[in-house]
LOMISE-267897 format. One record per residue (C-alpha): residue number from 0; residue in one letter; x, y, z. Coordinates in Angstrom, 1 decimal. Last residue first. Layout:
N
seq	type	east	north	up
NUM	A	X	Y	Z
...
// end
This chain:
244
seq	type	east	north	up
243	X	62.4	68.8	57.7
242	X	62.0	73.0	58.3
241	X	65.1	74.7	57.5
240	X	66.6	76.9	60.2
239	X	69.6	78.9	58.4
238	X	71.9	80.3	60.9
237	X	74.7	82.6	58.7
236	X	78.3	83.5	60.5
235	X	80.5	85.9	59.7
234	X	83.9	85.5	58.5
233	X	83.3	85.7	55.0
232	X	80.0	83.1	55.3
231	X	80.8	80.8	57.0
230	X	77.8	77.7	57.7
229	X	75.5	76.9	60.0
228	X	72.9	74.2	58.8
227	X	69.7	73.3	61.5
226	X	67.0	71.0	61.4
225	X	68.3	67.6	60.7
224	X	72.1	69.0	61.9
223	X	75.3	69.6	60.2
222	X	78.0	71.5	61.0
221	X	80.9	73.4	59.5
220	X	79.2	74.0	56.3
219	X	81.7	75.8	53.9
218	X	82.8	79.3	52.8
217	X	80.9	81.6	49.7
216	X	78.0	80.9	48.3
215	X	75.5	78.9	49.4
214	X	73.0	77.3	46.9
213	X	69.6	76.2	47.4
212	X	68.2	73.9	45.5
211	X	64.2	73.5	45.3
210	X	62.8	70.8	44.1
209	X	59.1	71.2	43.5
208	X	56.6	67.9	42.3
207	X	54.2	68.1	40.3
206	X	49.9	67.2	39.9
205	X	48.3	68.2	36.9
204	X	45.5	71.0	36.9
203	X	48.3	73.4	35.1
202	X	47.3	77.1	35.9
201	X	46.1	79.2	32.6
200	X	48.6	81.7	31.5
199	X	47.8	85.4	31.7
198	X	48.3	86.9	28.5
197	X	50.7	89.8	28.1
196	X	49.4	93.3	28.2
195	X	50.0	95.0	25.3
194	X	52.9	98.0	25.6
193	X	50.9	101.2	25.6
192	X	51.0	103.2	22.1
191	X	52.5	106.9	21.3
190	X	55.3	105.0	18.6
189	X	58.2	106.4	20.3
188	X	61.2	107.2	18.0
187	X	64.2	106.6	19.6
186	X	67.4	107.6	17.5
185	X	70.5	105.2	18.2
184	X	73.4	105.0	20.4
183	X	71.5	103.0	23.7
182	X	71.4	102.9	27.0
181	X	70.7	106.8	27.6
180	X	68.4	106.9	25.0
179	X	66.2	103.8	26.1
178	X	65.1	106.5	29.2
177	X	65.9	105.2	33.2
176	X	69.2	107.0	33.3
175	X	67.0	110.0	32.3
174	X	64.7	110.0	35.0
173	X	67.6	109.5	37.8
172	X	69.4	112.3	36.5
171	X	65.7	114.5	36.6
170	X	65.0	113.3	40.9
169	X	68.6	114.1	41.1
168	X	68.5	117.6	40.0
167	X	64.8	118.2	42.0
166	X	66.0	117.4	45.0
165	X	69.4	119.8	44.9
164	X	66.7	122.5	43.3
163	X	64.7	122.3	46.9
162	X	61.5	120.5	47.6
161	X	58.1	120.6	46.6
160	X	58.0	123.3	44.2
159	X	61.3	121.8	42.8
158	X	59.7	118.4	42.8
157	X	57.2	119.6	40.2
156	X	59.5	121.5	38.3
155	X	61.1	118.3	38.1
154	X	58.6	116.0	37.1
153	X	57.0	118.0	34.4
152	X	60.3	118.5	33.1
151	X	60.9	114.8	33.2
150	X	57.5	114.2	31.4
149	X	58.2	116.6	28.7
148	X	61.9	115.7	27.8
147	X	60.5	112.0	27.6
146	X	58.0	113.1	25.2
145	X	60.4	115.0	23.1
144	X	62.4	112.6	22.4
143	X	66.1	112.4	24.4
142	X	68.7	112.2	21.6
141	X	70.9	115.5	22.6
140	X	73.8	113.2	23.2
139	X	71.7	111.2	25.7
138	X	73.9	111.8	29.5
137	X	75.6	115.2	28.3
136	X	73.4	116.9	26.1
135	X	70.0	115.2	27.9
134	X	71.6	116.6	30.9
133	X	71.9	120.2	29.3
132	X	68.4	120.1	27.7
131	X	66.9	118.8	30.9
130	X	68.1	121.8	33.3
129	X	67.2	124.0	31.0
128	X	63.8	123.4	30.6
127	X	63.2	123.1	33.9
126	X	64.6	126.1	34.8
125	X	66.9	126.1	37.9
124	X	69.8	127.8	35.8
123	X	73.8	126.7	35.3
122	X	73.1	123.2	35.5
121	X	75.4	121.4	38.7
120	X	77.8	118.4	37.7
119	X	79.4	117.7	41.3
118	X	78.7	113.6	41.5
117	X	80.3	112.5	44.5
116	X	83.2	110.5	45.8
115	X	84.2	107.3	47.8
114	X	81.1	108.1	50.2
113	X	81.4	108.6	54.0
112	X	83.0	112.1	54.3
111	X	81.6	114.2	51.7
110	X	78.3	112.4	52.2
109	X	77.7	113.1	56.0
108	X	75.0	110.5	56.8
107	X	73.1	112.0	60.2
106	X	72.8	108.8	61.8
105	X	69.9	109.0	65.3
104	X	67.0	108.3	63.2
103	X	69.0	104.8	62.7
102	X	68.0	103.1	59.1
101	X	72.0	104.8	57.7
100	X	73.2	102.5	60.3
99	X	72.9	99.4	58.5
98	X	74.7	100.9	55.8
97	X	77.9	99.9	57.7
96	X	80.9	102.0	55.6
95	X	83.6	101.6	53.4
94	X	82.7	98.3	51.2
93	X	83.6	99.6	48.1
92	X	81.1	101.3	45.3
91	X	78.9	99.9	42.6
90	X	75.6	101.0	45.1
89	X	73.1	98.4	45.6
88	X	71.2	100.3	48.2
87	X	74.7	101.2	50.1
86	X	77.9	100.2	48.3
85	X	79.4	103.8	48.2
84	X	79.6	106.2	45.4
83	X	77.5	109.6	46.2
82	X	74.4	109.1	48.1
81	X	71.1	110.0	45.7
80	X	73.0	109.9	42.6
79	X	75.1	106.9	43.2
78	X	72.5	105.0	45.0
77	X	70.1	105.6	41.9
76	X	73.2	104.7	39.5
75	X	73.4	101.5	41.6
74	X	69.9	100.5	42.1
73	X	69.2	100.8	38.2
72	X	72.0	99.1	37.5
71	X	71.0	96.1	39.6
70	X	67.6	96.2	38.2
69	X	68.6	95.9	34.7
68	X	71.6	93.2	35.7
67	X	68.7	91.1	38.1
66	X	66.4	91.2	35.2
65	X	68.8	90.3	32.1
64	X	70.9	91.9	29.8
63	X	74.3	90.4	29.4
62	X	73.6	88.6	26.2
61	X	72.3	91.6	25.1
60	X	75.4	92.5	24.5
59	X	75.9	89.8	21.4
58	X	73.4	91.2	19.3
57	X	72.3	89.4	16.5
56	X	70.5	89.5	13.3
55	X	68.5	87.1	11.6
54	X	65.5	89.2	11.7
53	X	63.3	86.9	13.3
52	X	66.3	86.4	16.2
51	X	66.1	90.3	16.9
50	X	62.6	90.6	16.7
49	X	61.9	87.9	19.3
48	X	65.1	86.3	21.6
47	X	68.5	88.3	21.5
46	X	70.4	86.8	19.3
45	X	74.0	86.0	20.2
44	X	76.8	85.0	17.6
43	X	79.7	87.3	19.0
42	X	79.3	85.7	22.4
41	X	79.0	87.6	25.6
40	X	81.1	88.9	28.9
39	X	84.4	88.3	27.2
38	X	85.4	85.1	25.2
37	X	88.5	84.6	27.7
36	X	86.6	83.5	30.4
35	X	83.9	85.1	33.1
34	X	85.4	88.5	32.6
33	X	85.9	90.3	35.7
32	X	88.9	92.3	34.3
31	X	87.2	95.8	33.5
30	X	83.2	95.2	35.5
29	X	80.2	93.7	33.6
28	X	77.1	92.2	35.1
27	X	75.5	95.5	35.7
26	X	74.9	94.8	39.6
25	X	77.6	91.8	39.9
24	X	80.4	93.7	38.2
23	X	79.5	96.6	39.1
22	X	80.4	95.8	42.9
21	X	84.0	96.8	43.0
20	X	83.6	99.9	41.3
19	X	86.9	101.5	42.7
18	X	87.9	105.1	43.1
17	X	91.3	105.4	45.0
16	X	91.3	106.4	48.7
15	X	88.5	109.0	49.7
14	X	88.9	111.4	52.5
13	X	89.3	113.9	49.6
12	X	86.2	113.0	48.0
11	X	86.9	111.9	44.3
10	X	84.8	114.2	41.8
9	X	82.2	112.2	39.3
8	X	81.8	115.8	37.0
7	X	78.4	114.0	35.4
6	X	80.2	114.4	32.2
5	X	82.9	112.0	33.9
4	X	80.5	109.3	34.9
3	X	78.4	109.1	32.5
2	X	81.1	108.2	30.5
1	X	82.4	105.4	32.7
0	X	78.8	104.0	32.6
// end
């Protein structure tokens, strides 16, 4: 991530204070000195579940690789491209500004002066071509396969007719982010097949019983009814109605 960063010329705004990712930590699951305890993030032994385990071979980062931590990054490097480094739409940024007001059609959203920074990396021709070799060079090492290269170009040439070039660029970043070369060190070599669909299991005829726990986090219940809980929640204040 901090790579990415830096060849993607991250520049601070200069109404900005110090850069902070305060919220990576619970969008990738991994943030510098947010380690749950002193055996890091994962444990040496892990094994991811299927080929990796059949193989006897382990991989302790995938440990941290779940739904919520691939979605989360997702959200946060789209927010990043698409607003510059705040924590609107799952953005890793600080708390600087009230998102809520981005939905207004009255907010114009002034990105050199709301947003911690800003990525500045600009390709030096409006080609398609171009444009994906040099981010595959800085975000893949060159590794992006050929098919990927083709469908991003497709896309951003596509978006530049429909747009502008400023459009297009992010549309391309947020393309490769999503490609297993960018998370990964290795040559991908795509075998041209759709993923099999995964069988649809049969609904259990049995009777059962749901118990669902719900858990607050952050401040304690000041009062307690039968139908109603209010509780703190960082100095504001959360009205759950639960039906009995």
């Amino acid at each position: 991530m901090i790579f990415s960063l830096a060849y993607s010329e991250l520049e601070r705004n200069s109404t900005a204070r110090e850069l902070r990712l305060d919220r990576l930590a619970s969008g990738a699951g991994q943030y510098v000195y947010h380690a749950p305890n002193v055996f890091n993030f994962y444990l040496p032994g892990y094994s991811a579940p299927g080929q990796i385990t059949e193989s006897e071979l382990v991989s302790p980062e995938a440990m941290v690789i779940n739904a919520p931590t691939v979605v989360g990054f997702l959200n946060g490097a789209f927010s990043l491209i698409d607003m510059g480094l705040t924590d609107c739409f799952g953005g890793f940024g600080g708390d600087i500004m009230n998102c809520d007001q981005l939905f207004s059609k009255w907010y114009t959203y002034n990105q050199e002066k709301q947003a911690m920074a800003s990525l500045r990396f600009q390709p030096s021709s409006t080609d398609a071509v171009t444009v994906v070799d040099e981010l595959a060079l800085l975000l893949t090492a060159g590794r992006l396969n050929t098919a990927s290269r083709t469908i991003i170009q497709d896309a951003y040439s596509q978006e530049l007719g429909d747009t502008d070039a400023d459009s297009a660029l992010r549309l391309a970043q947020k393309l490769i982010i999503t490609t297993p070369e960018f998370h990964s060190t290795n040559v991908v070599k795509p075998k041209g097949k759709l993923r099999p669909e995964p069988e649809v299991p049969q609904p259990s005829t049995k009777q059962y019983k749901a118990v669902v726990f719900v858990n607050l986090n952050g401040g304690k219940c000041m009062h307690v009814r039968s139908r109603r809980i209010v509780c703190a929640f960082y100095f504001s204040i959360l009205c759950l109605f639960l039906s009995s």
